[in-house]
C-alpha positions in Angstrom: -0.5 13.7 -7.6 -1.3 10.1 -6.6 -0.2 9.3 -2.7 1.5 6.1 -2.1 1.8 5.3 1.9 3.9 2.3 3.0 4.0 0.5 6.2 5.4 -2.8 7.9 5.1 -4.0 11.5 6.8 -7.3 12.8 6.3 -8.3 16.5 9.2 -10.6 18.1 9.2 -12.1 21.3 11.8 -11.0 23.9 14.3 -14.1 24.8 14.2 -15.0 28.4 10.8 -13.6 29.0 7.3 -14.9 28.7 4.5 -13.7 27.1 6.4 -10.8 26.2 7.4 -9.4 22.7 8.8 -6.0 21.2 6.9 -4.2 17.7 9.0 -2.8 15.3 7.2 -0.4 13.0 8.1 2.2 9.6 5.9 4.0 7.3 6.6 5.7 4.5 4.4 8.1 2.5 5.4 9.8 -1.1 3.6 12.0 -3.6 3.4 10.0 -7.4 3.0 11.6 -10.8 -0.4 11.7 -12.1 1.5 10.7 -15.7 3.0 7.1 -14.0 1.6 4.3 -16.2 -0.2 1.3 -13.7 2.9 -0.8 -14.1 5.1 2.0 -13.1 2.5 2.9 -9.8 2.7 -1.2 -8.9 6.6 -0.9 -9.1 7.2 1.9 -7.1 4.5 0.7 -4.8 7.0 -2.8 -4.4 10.3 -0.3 -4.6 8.3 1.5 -1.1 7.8 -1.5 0.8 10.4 -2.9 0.4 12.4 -0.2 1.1 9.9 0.2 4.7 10.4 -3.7 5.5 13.9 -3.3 4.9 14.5 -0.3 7.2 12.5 -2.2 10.2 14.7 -5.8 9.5 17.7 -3.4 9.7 16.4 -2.0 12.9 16.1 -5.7 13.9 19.1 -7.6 12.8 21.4 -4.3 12.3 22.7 -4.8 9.1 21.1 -3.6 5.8 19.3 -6.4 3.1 21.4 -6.9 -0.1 20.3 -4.4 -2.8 19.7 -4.5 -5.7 22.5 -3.9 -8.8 24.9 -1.2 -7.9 25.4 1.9 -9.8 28.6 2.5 -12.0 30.0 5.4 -10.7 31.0 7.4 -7.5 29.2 10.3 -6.3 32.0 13.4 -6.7 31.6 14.1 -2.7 32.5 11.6 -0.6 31.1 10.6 3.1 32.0 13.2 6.0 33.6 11.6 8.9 31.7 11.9 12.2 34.1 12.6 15.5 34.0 9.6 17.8 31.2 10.5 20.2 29.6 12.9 18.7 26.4 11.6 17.0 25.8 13.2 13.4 21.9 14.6 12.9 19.4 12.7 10.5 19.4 14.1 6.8 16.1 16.6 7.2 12.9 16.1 5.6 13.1 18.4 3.0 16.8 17.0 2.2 15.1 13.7 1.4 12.6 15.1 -0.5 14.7 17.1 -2.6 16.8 14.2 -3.6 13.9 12.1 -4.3 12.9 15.0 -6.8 16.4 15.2 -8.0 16.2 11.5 -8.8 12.6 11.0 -10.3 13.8 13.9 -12.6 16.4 11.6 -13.4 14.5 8.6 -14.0 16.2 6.7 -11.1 14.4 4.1 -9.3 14.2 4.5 -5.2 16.1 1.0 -5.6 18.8 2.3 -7.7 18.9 5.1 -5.5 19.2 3.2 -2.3 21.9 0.6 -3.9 23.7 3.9 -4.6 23.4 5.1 -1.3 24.5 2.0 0.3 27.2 1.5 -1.9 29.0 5.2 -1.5 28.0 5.4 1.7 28.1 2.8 4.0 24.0 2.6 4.9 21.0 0.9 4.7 19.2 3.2 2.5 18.3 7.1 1.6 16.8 7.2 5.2 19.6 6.7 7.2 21.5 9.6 5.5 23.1 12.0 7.9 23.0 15.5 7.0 26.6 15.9 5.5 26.2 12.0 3.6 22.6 13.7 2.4 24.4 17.5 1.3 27.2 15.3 -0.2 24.4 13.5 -2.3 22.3 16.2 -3.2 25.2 17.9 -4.6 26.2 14.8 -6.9 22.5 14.5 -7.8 22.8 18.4 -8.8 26.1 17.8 -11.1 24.5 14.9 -12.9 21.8 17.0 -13.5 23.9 19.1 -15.5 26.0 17.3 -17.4 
């Protein structure tokens, strides 16, 4: 397995205050095929940061970058509704990896996999999955699968 870690920092200054700035900051790290040719390593090397820069100009703008061409059809589950006030928990670690193994067996991009995610359900990318949005997904990733 190759190891492919991401990262992208961007400083802004605070309005209003001198001499004074925030950091934003996301890393990423994933686990490659050894059989991925060097083109297919550069372009998931492009597909990881950008997905990292993206989530950290979300985080400062608070809206998601336009993706890239958007899959053709709907997952089978859709998005659960959150109550009003009740905050819904992060999609776990082992969630995201098992749909990034449920993809790559697929041969879908992370980009196609993010446009999809943005598309059905409402966010910036695979990371900001809750963990009924990331359920919901990994069920529709299983059925493809199948078929």
């Amino acid at each position: 397995m190759l190891k492919l870690s991401a990262s992208y920092s961007k400083k802004v200054p605070v309005p209003g205050q001198e001499f004074s700035s925030q950091s934003y900051h996301a890393a990423v790290e994933l686990e490659l095929p050894d059989a991925l040719q060097p083109g297919e390593v550069q372009e998931r090397m492009r597909q990881t940061f950008a997905l990292v820069r993206q989530a950290v100009e979300t985080e400062l703008h608070g809206q998601a970058a336009p993706t890239a061409a958007q899959p053709a059809a709907p997952p089978a589950a859709p998005a659960a509704a959150v109550p009003v006030g009740r905050p819904a928990e992060q999609a776990s670690a082992k969630q995201l990896r098992f749909i990034r193994d449920l993809a790559e067996r697929q041969d879908l991009s992370l980009s196609q996999l993010n446009a999809e995610v943005h598309q059905y359900f409402g966010v910036a990318d695979l990371y900001a999955l809750d963990r009924k949005q990331a359920s919901a997904l990994v069920d529709e990733l299983k059925l493809r699968a199948a078929a």
